[in-house]
N, C-alpha and C positions, 0 to 999 in steps of 0.2 A: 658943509651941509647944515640944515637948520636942526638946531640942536631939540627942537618938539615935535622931530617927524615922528618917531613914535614914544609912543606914551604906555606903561606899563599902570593897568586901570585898575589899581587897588593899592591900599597904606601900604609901602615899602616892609613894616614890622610883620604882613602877612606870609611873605617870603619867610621868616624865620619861623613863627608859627606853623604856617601848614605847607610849607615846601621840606625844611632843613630838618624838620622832627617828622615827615613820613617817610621817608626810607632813608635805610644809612648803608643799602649793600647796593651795588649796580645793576645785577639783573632787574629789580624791579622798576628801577631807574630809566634802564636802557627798555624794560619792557612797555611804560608809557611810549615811549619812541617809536616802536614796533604797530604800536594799538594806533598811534595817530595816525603813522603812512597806510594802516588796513581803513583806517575812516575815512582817507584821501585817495579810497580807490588807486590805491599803489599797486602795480603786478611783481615787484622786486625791493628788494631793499638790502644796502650793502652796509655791512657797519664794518671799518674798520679799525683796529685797535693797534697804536705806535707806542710798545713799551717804554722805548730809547725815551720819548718826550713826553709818557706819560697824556696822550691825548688821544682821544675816538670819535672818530667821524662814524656820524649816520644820515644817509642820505636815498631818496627814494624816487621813482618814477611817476609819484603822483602826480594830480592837478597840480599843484602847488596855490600859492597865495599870493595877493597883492597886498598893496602897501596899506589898502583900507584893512582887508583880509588879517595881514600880521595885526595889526591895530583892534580891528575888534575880536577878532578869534585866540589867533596865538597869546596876546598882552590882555587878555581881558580875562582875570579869574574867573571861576565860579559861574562863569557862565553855561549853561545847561544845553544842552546842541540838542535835546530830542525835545526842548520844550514846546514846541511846533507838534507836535504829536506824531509826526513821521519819521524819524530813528531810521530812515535810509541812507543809504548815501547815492549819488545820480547812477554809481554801477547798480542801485539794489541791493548794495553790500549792509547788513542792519548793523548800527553802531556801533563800538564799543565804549567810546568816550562818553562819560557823562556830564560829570563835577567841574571838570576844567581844573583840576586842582593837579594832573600831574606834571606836568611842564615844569612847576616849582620843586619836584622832587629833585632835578640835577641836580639844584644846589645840595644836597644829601653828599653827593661827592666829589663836586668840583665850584673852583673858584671863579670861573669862564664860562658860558656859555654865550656861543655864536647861533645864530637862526639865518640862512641865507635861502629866498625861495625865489623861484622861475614861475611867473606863468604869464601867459598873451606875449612871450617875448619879452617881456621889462623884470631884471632881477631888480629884488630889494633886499635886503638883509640889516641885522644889527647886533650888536654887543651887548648882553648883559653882565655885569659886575657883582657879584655878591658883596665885595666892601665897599664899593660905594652903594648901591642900595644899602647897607647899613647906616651908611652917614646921610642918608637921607631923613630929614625929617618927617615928622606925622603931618604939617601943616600942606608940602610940597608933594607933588607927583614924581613919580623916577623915571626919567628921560633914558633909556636906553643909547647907544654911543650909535649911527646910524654907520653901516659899512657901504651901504648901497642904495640909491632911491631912485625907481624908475630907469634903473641904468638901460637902455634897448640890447639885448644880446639874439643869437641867432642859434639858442638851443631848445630842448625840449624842456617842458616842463616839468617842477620837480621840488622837491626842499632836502635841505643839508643840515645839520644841524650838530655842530662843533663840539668838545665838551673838553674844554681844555684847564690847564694846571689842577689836576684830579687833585683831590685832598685826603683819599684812600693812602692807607699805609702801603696797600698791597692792591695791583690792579689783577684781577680775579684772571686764571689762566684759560685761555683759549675755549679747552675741553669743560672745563667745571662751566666757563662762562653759558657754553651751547647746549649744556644738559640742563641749568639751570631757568634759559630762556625755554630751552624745549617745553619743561613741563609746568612752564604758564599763559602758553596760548597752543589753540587746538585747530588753527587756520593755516599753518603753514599750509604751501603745496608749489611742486613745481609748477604746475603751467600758469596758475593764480596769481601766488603772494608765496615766492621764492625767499627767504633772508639768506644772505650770503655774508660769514663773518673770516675778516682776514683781519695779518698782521704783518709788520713789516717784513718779517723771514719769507711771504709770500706763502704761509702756511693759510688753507681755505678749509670753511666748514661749512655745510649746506643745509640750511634745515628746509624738509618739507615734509608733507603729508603722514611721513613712516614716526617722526619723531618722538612725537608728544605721545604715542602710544609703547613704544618703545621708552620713553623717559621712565615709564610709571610700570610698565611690567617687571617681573625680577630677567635679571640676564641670565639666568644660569638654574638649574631644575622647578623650569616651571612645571607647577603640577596639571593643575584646571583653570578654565575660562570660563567665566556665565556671562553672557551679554544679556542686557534687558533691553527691549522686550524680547529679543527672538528667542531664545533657549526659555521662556516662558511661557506659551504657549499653551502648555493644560492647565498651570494653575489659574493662564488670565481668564478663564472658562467661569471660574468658580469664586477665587481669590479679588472681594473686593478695595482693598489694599493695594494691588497692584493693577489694576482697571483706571481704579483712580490716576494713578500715576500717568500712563500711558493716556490720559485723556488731559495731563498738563504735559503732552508730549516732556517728557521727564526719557531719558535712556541712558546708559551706562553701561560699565563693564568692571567686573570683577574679573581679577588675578590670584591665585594662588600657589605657594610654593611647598615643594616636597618635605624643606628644612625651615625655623624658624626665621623671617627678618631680621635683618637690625630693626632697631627701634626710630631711624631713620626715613624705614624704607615703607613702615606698617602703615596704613590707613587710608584714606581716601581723600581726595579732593572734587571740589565743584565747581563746575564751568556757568560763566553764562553768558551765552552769545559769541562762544570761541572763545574765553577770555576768564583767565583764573578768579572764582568769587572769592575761594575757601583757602586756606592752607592744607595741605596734608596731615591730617590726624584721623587715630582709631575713633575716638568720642566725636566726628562729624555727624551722626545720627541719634545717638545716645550718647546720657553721660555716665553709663553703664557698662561700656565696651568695654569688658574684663574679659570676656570669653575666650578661650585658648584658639578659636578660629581668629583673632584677629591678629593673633601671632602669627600668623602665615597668610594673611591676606592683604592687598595692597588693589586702587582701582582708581575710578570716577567715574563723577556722571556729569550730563548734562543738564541742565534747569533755568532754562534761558526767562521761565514762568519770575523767578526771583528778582529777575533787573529788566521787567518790561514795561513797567511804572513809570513815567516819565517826570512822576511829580514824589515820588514815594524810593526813598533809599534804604535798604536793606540787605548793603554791602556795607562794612566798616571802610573806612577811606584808607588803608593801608591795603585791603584786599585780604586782612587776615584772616575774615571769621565772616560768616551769614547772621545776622541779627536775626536769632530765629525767633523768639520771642515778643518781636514787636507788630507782629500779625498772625491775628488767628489762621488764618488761611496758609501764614507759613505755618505754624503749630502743623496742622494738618500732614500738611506736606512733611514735615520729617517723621511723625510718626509713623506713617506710611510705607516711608523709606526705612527706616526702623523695621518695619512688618517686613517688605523686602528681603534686608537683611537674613530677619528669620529666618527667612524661606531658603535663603541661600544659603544659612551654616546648615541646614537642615540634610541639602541636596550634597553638601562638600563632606559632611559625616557619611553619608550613605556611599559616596565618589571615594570617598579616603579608605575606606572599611576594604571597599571591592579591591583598590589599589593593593592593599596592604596584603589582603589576600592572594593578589593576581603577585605580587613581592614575596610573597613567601613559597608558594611553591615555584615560582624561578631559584629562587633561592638555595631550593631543596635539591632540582633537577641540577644546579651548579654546583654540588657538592657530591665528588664520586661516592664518599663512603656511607651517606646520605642516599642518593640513587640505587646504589648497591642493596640495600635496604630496603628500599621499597619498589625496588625491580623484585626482589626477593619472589618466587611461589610457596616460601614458607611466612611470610608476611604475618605477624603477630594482629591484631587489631589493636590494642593495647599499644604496641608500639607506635603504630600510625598515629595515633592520638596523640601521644605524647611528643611525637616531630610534630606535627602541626601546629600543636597549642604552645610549643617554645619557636617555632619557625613564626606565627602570628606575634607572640611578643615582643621579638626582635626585631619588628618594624611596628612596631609601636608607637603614635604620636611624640610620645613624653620619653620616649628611650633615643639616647645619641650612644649609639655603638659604629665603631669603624667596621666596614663590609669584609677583614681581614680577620677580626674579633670576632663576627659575627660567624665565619666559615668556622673557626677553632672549634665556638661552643656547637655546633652543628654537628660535627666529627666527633667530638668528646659525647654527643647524644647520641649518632649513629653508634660510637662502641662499644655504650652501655646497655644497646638492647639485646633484645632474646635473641631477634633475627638475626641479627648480627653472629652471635655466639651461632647460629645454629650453620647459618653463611659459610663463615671461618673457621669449622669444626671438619675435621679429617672424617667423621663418618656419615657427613653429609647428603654424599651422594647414597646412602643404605635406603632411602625410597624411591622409587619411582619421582620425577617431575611431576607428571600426568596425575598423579594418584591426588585429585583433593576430590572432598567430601562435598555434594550439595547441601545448599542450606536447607533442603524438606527433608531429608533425613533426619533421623529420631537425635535427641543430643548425644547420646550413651555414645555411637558411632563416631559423631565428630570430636568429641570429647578425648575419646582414646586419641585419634588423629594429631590433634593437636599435642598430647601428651607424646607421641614420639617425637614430636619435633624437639618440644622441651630437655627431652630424655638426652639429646645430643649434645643441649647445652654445658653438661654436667660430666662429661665421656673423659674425665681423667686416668678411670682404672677402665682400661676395657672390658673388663670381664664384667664390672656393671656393669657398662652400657651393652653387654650380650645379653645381659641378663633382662634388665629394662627392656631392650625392643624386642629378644623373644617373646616375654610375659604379652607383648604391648598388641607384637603382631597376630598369636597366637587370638589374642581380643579380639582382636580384628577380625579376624577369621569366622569365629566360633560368632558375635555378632549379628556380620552381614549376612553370612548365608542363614542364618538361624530367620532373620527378619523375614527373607528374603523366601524361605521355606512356609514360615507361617502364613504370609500373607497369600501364597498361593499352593496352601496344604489342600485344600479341596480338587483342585486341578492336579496336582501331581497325584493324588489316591487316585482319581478318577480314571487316571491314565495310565496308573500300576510305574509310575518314575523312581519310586523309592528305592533306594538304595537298604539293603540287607530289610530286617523288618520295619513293616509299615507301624507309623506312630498310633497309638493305641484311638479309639474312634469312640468308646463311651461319651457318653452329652457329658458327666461328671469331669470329665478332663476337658482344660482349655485347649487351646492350639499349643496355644505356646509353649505349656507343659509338658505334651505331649512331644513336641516337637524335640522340646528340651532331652530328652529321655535317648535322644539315638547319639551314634557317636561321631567326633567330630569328622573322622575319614567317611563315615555314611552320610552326612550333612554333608560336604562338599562333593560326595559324588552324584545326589540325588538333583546335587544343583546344577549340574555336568547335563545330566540327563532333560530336566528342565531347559535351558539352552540349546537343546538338541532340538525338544519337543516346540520349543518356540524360532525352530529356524534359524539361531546364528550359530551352530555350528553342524555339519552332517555327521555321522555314526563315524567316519575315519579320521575327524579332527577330531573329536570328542574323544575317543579311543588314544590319540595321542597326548591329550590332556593331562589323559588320565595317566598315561603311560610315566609321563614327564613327572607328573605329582608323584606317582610311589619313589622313581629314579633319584629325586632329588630329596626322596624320605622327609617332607615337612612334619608327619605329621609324628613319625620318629623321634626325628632330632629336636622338637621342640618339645615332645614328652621328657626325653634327656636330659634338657635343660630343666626342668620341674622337677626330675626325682633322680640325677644324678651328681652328686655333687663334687664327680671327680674331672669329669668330662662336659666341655662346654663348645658349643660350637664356634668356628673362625668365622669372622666378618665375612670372608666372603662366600660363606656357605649363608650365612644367613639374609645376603644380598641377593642369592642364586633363590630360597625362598619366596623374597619379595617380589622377583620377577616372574616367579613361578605363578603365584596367586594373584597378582594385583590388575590383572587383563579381568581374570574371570572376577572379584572385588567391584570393576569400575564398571563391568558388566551386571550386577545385580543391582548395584546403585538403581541403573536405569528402568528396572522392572518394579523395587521398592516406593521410589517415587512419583510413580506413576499413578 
């Protein structure tokens, strides 16, 4: 074969220059490969990798190329494929290739490469050499070694393309190689542009559609997702920052995770036209990106506006960074995206707060000694406050506690409260359930209330604590009906309800005074009478009431308790008390508050 069928149309010392010093890893390597068969309107593309020999075929169902085609397309650097100003390709698919400069990347890691394409039926193919392009001179062209010219075959059309005696110490594994192709192009798709990567074990890996988003999200507690524009929708009402955006069709999607990233894992990258522009970094918007949201945020966008230039680059040729400084217009544009941002730490504070909350009381409700607690109907307030504002800290951005740690200090909280002591105290049960206090009640009432529950916590010697909740309920007593009398001292004169003598009626005396003056067996029967006269009970319940009240001598055995200091009553006389009084108690409640 004539040794100048093709011709590689630029100084041989360029290959070292701008092939062998832009990439020295294979995915980005193999990812030019990927980008040409999608600019060749390819539906598939297989790449195989042969550890044993150290070689990887890629090969696709494109058009393919003729022998002119290799000659000025494939072998002709720097050649600019959109400079025509149409950046299609005959499916409508918009380009990705621009520079013509990646083809020279294989030599990055191999000392071979082969080119073999199909199309109209006539294969062509040829060899390139890295050492011998080196001993090529600056005066001479590099004749590539031809394998194939015009040969007639009866297949479909297509290109292969060889990459043999790799120069990689280590040829990247299967899995790392499919995660790393995954998350630099955003076009895969099964029924489209399928890659199918295998090796000679017959091990297969598919990439399509799911990938490149899955590449870039965390696997494992993700928290939130923002996609732009749709999750923005009120601020794009108002927020010119991001109007703008959405009018350079700009979209994207933020990730967020429960726990911090690696530092790997953190920041964003940028597409344009399916096709990686940026590297992965927090500082892609700002060179400011300190903020503790970018320690658990990870995403990209699209901004295909950055590489629709056909004349104008503002991609670095490695693909690592967006030259964002070299156009006002881009300025713009990251600031914007910047502003974005904002918008979205602002929304993921407000998401993380509610979380953290919606995490704490799960938390609480999974903690029996905890629940116990605040199942509680002696329920402290003071306590609730205090579980919540330790149950809020321990899901804390900047706190890493184990969910095991976290149950202990939670328990160690539940047994340090009141309720608790009052919960797990043997005298317990000496009130009523039923008996609490509303909150329109005077404080003096709920005051005491609360003080018997206390009074439990403290029940080492019983005879204090007979003493305590005598003193407490006796309050009680003397209190509610006293209120309960006053407020409706005109209606019971008026109706002659008084028990023994009626409270004295001069204007010089208040009610209350006056009230105060009778005794407390006459204050509770007058209140007997009052409940008769208001309908909840008739003359033969009332009569048993009262019957019960002398039987069970409250008003006796708690004067006993104040002036005798030999004799104190048993817990369960002073339980029989409680029950006695705290019907008619929950009963005045509802006349006082009214």
């Amino acid at each position: 074969m004539a040794k100048d069928n093709f011709t590689l149309g630029f100084a041989p010392s360029a290959v070292q220059h701008l092939g062998v010093g832009l990439y020295k890893q294979l995915p980005q390597a193999l990812m030019e490969l990927i980008t040409n068969s999608w600019d060749a309107d390819a539906s598939e593309v297989k790449i195989h990798i042969d550890y044993s020999r150290r070689s990887i075929s890629v090969s696709d169902n494109g058009h393919g190329m003729t022998l002119e085609e290799l000659n000025s397309n494939f072998l002709r650097v720097a050649r600019n494929r959109r400079s025509n100003g149409i950046g299609l390709t005959p499916k409508g698919r918009k380009l990705t290739g621009k520079k013509g400069l990646g083809k020279l990347a294989l030599f990055g890691v191999a000392d071979r490469i082969q080119v073999i394409s199909i199309k109209d039926n006539l294969k062509n193919g040829f060899e390139m050499n890295y050492r011998s392009i080196q001993a090529t001179s600056e005066e001479e062209f590099y004749h590539p070694e031809a394998l194939y010219v015009n040969e007639s075959v009866n297949q479909k059309s297509g290109t292969e393309i060889r990459i043999l005696d790799i120069s990689l110490q280590n040829i990247a594994k299967m899995d790392s190689l499919a995660l790393a192709l995954s998350r630099r192009f955003n076009l895969f798709s099964r029924n489209n542009f399928l890659v199918i990567l295998s090796d000679e074990k017959g091990k297969t890996i598919e990439l399509d559609e799911k990938v490149f988003e899955n590449s870039i999200k965390p696997s494992t507690k993700l928290d939130f997702t923002y996609r732009f524009p749709e999750d923005f929708q009120e601020e794009l009402k108002t927020n010119n920052a991001l109007i703008e955006l959405v009018n350079k069709n700009v979209s994207g999607v933020v990730f967020t995770k429960e726990t911090p990233l690696k530092a790997t894992e953190q920041g964003f990258s940028v597409l344009s036209h399916g096709k990686l522009a940026s590297e992965h970094t927090p500082h892609q918007f700002s060179e400011r990106a300190n903020d503790r949201f970018y320690d658990y945020a990870t995403g990209y966008f699209d901004i295909d506006f950055i590489d629709d230039s056909p004349s104008k680059d503002f991609i670095s040729t490695d693909r690592q960074a967006i030259l964002w400084n070299a156009d006002s217009d881009l300025q713009f544009l990251r600031e914007n995206l910047n502003k974005l941002m904002g918008v979205i730490q602002k929304r993921w504070r407000q998401d993380w707060n509610q979380r953290k909350q919606t995490k704490a009381e799960k938390s609480q409700k999974d903690v029996p000694k905890i629940k116990k607690v605040l199942d509680s109907p002696d329920l402290l307030k003071k306590d609730k406050e205090t579980i919540d504002t330790i149950a809020l800290l321990l899901e804390d951005e900047k706190m890493t506690i184990p969910s095991e740690l976290k149950r202990k200090i939670l328990e160690s909280v539940a047994d340090a409260t009141q309720t608790m002591g009052i919960e797990e105290n043997v005298y317990k049960d000496l009130i009523p359930n039923n008996f609490v206090v509303p909150d329109e009640l005077s404080n003096k009432i709920r005051m005491l209330r609360a003080e018997t529950r206390l009074a439990a916590t403290s029940a080492d010697d019983p005879n204090r604590f007979i003493l305590a909740q005598g003193l407490l309920l006796r309050g009680i007593i003397d209190t509610t009906i006293t209120s309960l009398l006053v407020k409706y001292k005109d209606t019971l004169t008026k109706n002659k309800l008084w028990a023994g003598k009626a409270p004295h009626n001069d204007i010089t005396y208040s009610k209350a005074v006056s009230v105060k003056n009778i005794t407390l067996y006459n204050k509770y029967m007058s209140a007997l009478n009052f409940f008769e006269f208001k309908g909840d009970c008739n003359k033969k319940n009332k009569d048993n009431l009262k019957s019960n009240f002398d039987d069970v001598k409250v008003i006796p055995q708690l004067d006993q308790l104040m002036h005798d200091e030999m004799n104190w009553p048993k817990f369960d006389k002073l339980k029989e008390m409680w029950d006695t009084v705290a019907p008619q108690l929950l009963l005045a409640f509802k006349y006082i508050k009214d």
